[in-house]
C-alpha positions as CSV (number, residue, x, y, z in Angstrom):
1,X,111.5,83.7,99.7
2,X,108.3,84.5,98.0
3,X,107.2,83.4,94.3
4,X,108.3,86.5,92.9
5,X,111.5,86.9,94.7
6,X,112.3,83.2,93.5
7,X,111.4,83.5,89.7
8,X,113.3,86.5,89.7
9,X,116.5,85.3,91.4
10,X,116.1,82.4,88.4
11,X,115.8,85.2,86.0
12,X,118.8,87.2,87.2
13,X,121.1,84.7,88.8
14,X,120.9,81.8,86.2
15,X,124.6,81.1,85.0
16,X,124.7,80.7,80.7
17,X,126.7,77.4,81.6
18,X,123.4,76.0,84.0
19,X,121.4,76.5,80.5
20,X,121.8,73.4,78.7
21,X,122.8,73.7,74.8
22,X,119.2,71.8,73.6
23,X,117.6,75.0,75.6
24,X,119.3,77.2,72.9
25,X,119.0,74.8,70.5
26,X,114.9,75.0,70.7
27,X,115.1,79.0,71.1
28,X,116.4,78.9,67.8
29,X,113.8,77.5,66.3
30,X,111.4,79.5,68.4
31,X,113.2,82.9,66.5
32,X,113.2,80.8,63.2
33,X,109.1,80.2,63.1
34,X,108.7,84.2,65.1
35,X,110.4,86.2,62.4
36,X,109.3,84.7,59.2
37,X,105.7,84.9,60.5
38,X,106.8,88.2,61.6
39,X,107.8,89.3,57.8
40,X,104.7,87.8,56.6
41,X,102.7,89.8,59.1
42,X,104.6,93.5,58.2
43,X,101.7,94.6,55.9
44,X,99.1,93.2,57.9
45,X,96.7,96.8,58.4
46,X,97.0,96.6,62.2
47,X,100.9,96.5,61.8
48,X,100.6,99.5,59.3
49,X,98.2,101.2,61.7
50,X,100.7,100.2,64.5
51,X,104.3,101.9,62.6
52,X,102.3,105.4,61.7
53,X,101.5,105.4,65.3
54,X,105.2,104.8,66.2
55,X,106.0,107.3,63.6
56,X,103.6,109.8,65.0
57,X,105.4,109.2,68.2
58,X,109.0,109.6,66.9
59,X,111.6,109.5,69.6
60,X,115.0,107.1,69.9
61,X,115.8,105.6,66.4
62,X,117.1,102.6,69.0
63,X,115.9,99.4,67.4
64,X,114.5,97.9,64.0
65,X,111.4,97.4,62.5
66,X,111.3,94.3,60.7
67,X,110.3,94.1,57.3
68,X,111.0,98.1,56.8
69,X,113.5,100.5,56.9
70,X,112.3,102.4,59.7
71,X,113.5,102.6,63.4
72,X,111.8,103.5,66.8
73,X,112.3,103.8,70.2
74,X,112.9,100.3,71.3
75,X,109.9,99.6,73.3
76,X,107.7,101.1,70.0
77,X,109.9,98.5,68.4
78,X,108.8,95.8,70.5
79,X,105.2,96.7,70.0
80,X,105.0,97.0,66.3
81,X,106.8,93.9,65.6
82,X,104.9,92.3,68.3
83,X,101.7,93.4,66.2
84,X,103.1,91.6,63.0
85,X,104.7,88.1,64.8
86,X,100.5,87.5,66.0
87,X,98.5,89.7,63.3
88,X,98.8,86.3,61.0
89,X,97.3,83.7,63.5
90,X,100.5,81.8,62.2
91,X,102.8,81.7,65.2
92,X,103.6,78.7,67.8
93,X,101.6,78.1,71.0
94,X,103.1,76.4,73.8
95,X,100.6,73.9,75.5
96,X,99.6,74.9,79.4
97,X,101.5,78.0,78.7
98,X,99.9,80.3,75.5
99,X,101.3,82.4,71.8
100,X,104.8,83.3,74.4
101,X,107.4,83.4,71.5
102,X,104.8,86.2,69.5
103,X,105.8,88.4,71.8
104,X,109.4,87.3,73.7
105,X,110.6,87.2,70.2
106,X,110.2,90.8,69.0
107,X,110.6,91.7,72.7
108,X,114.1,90.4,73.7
109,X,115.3,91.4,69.8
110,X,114.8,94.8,70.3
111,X,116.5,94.8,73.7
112,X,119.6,93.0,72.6
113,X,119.9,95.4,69.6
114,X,119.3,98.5,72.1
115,X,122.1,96.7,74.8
116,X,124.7,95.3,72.2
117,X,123.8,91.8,72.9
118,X,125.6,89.0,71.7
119,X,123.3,86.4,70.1
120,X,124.4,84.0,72.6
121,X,123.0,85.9,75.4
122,X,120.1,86.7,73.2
123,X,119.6,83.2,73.4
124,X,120.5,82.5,76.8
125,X,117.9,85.6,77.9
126,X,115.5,85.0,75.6
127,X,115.2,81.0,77.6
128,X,115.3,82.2,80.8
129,X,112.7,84.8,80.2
130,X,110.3,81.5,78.2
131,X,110.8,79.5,81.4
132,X,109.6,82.2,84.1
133,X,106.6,82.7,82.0
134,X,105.4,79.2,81.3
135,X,105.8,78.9,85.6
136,X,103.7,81.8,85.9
137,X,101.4,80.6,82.9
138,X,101.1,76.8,84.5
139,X,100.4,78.6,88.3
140,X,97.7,81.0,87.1
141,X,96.0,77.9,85.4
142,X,92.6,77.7,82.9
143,X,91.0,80.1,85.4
144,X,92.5,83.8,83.5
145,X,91.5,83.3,80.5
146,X,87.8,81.4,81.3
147,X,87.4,84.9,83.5
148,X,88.0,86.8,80.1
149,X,91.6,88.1,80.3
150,X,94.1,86.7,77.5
151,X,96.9,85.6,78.7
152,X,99.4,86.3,76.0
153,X,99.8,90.1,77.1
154,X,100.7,89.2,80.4
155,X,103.0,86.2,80.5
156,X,104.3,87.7,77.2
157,X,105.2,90.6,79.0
158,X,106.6,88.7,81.7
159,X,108.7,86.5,80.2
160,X,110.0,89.6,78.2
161,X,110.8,91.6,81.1
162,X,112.4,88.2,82.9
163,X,114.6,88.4,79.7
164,X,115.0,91.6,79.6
165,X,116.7,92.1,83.4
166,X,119.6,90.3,81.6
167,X,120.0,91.9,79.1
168,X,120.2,95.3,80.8
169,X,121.8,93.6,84.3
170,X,119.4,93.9,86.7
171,X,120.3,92.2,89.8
172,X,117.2,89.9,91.6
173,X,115.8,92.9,93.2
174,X,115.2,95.3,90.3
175,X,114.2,92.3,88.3
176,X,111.6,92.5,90.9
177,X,110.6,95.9,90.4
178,X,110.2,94.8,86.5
179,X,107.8,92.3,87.6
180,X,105.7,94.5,89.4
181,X,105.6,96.7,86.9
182,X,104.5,94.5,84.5
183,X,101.7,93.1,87.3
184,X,100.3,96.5,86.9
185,X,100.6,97.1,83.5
186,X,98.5,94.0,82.8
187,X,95.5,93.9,80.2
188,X,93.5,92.3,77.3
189,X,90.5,90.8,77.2
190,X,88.9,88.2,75.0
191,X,85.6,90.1,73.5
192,X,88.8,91.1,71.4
193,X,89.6,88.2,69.9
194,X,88.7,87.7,66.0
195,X,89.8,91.6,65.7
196,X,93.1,93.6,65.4
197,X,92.8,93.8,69.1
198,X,94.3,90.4,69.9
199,X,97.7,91.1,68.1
200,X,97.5,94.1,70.2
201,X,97.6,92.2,73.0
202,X,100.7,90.6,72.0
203,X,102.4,93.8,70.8
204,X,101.5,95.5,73.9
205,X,103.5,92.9,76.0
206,X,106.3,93.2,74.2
207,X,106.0,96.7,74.8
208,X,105.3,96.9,78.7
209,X,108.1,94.0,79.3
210,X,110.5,96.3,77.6
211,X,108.9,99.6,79.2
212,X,108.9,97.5,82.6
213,X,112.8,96.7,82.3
214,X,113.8,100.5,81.7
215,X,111.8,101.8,84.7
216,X,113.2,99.2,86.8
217,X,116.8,100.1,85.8
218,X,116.0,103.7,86.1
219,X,115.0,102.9,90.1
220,X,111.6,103.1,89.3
221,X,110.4,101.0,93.0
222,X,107.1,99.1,93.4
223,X,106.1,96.5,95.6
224,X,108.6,93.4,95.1
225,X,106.3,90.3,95.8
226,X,103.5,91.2,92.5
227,X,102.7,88.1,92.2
228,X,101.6,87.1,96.1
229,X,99.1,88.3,98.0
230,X,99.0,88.9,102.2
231,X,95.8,88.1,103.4
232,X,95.6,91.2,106.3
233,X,91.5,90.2,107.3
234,X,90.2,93.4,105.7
235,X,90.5,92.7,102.1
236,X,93.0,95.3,102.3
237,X,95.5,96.5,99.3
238,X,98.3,94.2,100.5
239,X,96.2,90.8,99.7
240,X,95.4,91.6,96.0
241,X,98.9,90.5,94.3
242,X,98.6,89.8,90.9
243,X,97.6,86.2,91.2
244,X,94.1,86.8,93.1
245,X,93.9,89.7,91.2
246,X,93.3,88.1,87.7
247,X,91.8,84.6,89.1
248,X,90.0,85.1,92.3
249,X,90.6,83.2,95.7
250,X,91.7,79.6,95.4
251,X,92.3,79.9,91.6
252,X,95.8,79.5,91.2
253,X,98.8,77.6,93.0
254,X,101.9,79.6,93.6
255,X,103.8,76.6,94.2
256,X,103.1,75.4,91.0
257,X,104.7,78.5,89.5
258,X,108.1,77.4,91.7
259,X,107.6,73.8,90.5
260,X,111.0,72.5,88.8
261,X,112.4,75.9,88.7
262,X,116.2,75.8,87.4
263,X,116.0,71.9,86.7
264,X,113.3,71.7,84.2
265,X,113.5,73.4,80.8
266,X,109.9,74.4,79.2
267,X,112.1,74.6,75.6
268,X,112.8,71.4,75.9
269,X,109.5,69.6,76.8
270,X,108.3,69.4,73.5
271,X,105.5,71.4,74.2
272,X,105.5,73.9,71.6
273,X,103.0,73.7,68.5
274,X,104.2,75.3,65.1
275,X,100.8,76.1,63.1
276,X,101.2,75.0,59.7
277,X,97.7,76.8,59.4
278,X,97.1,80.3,60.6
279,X,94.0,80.2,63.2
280,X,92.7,78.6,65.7
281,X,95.3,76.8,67.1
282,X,93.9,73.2,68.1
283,X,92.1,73.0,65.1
284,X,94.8,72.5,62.8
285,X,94.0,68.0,63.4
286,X,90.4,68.9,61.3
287,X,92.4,71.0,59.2
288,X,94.8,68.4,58.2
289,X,92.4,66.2,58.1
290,X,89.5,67.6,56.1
291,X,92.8,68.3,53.3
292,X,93.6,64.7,53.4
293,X,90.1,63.8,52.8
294,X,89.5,66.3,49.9
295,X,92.7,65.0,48.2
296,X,92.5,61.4,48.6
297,X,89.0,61.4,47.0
298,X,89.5,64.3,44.7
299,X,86.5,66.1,46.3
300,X,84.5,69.5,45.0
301,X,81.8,71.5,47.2
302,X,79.4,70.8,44.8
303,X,79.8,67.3,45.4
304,X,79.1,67.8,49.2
305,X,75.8,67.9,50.9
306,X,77.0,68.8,54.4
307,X,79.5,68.4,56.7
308,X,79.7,67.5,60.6
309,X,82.7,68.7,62.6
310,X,82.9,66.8,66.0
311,X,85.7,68.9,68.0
312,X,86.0,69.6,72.0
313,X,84.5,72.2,74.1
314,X,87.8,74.2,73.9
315,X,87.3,74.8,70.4
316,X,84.0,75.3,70.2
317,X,84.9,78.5,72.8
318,X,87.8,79.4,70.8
319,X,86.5,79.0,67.3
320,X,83.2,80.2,68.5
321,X,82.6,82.4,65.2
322,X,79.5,81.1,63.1
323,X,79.9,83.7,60.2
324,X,83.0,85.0,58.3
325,X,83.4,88.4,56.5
326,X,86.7,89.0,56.8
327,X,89.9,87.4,57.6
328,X,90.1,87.8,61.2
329,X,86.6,86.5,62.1
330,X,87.7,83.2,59.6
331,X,90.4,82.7,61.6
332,X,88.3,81.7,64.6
333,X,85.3,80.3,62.5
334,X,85.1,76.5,62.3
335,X,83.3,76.5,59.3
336,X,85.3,78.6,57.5
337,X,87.8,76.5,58.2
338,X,86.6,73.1,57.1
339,X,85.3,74.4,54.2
340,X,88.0,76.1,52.7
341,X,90.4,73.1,53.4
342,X,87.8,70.9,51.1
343,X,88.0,73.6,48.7
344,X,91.2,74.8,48.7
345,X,93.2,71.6,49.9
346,X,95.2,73.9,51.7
347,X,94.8,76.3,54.4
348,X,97.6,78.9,54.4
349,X,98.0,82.7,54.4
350,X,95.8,82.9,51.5
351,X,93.0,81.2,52.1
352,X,92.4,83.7,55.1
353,X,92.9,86.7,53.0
354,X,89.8,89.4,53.3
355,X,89.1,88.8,49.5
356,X,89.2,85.1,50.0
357,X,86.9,84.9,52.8
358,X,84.3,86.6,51.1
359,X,84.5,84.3,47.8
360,X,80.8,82.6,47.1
361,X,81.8,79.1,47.2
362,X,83.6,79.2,50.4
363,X,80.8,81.0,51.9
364,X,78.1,78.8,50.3
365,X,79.9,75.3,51.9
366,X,80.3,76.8,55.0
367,X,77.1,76.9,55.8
368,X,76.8,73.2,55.3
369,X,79.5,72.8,58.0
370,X,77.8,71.2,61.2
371,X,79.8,72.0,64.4
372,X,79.1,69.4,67.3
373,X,80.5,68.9,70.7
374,X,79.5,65.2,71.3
375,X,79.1,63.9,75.0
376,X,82.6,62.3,75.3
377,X,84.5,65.6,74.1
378,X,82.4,68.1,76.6
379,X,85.0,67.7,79.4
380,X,87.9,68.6,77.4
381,X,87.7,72.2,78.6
382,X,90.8,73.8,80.5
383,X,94.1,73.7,80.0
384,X,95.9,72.1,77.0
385,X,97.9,68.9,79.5
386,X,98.9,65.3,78.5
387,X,95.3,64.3,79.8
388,X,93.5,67.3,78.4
389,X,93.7,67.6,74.5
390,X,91.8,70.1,72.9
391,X,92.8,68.9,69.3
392,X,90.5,65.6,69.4
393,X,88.2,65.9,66.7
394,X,86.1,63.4,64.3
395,X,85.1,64.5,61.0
396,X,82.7,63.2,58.5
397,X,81.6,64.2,54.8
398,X,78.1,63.2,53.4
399,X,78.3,63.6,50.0
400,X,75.1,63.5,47.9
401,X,75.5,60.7,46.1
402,X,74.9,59.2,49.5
403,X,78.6,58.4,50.2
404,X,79.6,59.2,53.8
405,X,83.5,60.2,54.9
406,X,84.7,60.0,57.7
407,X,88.3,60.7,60.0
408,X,89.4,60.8,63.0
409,X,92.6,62.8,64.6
410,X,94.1,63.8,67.7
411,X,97.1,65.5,66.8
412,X,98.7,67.5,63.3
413,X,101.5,68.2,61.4
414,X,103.7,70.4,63.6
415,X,102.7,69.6,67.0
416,X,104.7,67.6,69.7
417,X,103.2,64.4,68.1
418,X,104.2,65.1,64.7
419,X,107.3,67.9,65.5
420,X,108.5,70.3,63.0
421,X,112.2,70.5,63.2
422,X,114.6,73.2,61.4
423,X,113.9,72.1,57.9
424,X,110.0,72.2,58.3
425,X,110.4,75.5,60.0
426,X,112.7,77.0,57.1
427,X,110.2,76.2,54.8
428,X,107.6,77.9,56.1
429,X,110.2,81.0,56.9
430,X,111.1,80.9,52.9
431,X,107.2,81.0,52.5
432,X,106.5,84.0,54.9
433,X,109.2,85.9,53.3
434,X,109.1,85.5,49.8
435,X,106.7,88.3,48.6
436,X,108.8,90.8,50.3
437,X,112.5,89.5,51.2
438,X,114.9,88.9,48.3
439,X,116.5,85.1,47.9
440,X,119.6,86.2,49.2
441,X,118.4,88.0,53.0
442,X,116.1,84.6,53.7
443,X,119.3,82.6,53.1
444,X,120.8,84.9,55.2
445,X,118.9,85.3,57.7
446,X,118.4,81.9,58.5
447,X,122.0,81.2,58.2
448,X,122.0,84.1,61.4
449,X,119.5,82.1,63.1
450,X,121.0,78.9,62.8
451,X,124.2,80.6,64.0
452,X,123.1,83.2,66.4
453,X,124.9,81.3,69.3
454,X,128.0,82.7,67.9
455,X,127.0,86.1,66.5
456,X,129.1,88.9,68.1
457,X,125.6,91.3,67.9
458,X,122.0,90.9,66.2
459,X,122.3,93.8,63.8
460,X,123.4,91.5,60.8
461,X,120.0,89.4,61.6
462,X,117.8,92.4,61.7
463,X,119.7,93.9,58.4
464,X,118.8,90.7,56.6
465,X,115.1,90.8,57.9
466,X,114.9,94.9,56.4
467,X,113.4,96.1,53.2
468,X,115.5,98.7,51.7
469,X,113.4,102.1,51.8
């Protein structure tokens, strides 16, 4: 058996009782952290932009749109919730994987509502479909995304249509034929990041993982080994599977992708970060640090006469924005960043709002933000592992009266280190749903989600998770 034939025998053959209960037990909190973000991200202009298009479109009223009354075909679905769960910069990031839950999330909801799902197999598809993208993810390595291509479409999609066979019953070989689909439906490229085009990328694999699945189960055949390549001599078709396709020769390890398959649980690794800031992911240690700094000495920006951020060579590339004028470029702009967490002493949904942003005093201390990648923080550059941690930073104030602060961090709030279990996570649910959920469908909903293993279908969730029209 090849790769593909093997990760999709796992995504088709896995029996609910060889899922172990602290799987579903993390997926929950996986939905949790998703769908409040996604809620919070339902006004966002790309998601507006992103429903009139699905309105434009019409079609199958088949699945929900969360945070409206509306419905849409169930792939459209998928898209335009996918758009809101990564339009924030708010949802979790898996280390060596990438954002998978933005878009499995919205993805395997709107299938389960389309099949009649229970919330148990929600659950239990929802897993397997996490696991067969993070071996994929950990195969393909550092190498797709330092070539340009973000990842999140494609394993999103992935993992999406992995969950998705199950839902729909696809046996191993059209689970295959999903796969392949998806190989060829992959896309997005980084010169979008710090625009509306990254949450497309997110939406758009929660689309083509749905769109993938219902071809495949309509007999739609394409080649069943996507991921592996033949090498024929001639550089023919047959050698370009999707694995030399995105990376290039010797760029990738298809055995890694089989590595632990069915006997080790990405859910349970504790590899999944919640941001408890929206933005660049790793930067959240400076973040929580520059706020503990500002409170503990009660500082002001006029009290500041510049600032030097110390961080690795992975978030210089990611945060790689010098300027902010709105509130997607401040998401990936270090000095934004630093300087609104002095200012603010927080750095939440607000504090990247467009009107925000574009405040004087932010954009005045921002330019007194120095961002330096020192000698022994040049190497961390690749992918996030035990050994490589992009979240190392040093960080220190000089204030004008001559006083110098300083801290140092390696991990934050909400990450592995420091985990956020369910009643951090319904927190920061109650706070992404408050402006536009009433009291009683938050308590609800997260009374679903805490539940869900023994819902009999997912429309009460996605009820609670409406506004009335």
């Amino acid at each position: 058996m090849g790769t593909t034939e093997k990760l999709a025998r796992f995504a088709a053959e896995t029996r609910p009782d060889g899922i172990p209960g602290a799987v579903l037990e993390q997926a929950k909190l996986r939905f949790l952290d998703t769908l409040g973000v996604m809620v919070a991200g339902s006004r966002h202009p790309s998601v507006v932009a992103a429903l009139e298009t699905a309105q434009l479109l019409g079609g199958s009223t088949q699945a929900c749109i969360v945070g409206y009354p509306d419905r849409t075909s169930v792939e459209l679905a998928g898209f335009v919730n996918g758009v809101a769960a990564h339009a924030l910069e708010y949802d979790d990031y898996t280390r060596m994987v990438t954002h998978l839950s933005a878009a499995m999330v919205p993805g395997t909801l709107a299938l389960a509502e389309y099949t009649g799902a229970t919330g148990k197999t929600l659950l239990e598809s929802f897993a397997v479909g996490f696991q067969v993208a993070s071996q994929i993810a950990k195969g393909l390595g550092a190498a797709t995304f330092d070539r340009g291509f973000h990842p999140p479409m494609l394993l999103g999609a992935f993992g999406v249509a992995a969950a998705g066979a199950r839902l729909m019953g696809l046996d191993a070989m059209g689970t295959r034929m999903a796969f392949g689909i998806v190989a060829s439906e992959a896309s997005g490229i980084r010169k979008n990041v710090g625009s509306m085009g990254k949450a497309f990328h997110v939406g758009h694999g929660a689309r083509c993982g749905i769109f993938a699945v219902l071809l495949a189960a309509s007999g739609f055949k394409v080649d069943p080994d996507a991921l592996e390549g033949i090498d024929d001599g001639v550089a023919g078709h047959v050698r370009f599977g999707l694995a030399e396709t995105l990376n290039g020769a010797g760029n990738y390890d298809l055995a890694v992708m089989e590595e632990g398959l069915g006997s080790v649980w990405e859910l349970t690794r504790n590899s999944t970060l919640v941001r408890l800031h929206p933005g660049v992911t790793a930067l959240a240690s400076a973040i929580d640090g520059m706020i503990d700094l500002s409170v503990e000495h009660d500082l002001t920006a006029d009290q500041v006469d510049h600032i030097v951020l110390e961080c690795t060579a992975q978030v210089a590339k990611i945060g790689s924005y010098r300027e902010a004028t709105d509130g997607h470029k401040a998401r990936f702009c270090l000095p934004y960043s630093m300087a609104v967490a002095l200012i603010d002493r927080k750095a939440g949904l607000g504090q990247y709002a467009d009107e925000r942003v574009k405040l004087p005093d932010v954009q005045d201390l921002m330019r007194r933000v120095q961002v330096v990648v020192p000698d022994d923080m040049k190497h961390v550059l690749g992918a996030w592992t035990p050994e490589m941690n992009w979240g190392l930073m040093r960080l220190r104030i000089e204030l004008k009266n001559g006083r110098s602060l300083a801290v140092a961090r390696s991990s934050a709030r909400g990450w592995p280190e420091h985990p956020a279990g369910w009643d951090d996570i319904a927190e920061k649910f109650k706070d992404c749903c408050s402006e536009l959920l009433l009291p009683d469908q938050v308590d609800a909903g997260m009374e679903i989600i805490r539940t869900l293993e023994q819902q009999k279908h997912v429309a009460p969730l996605l009820e609670a998770l409406r506004v009335a029209g």
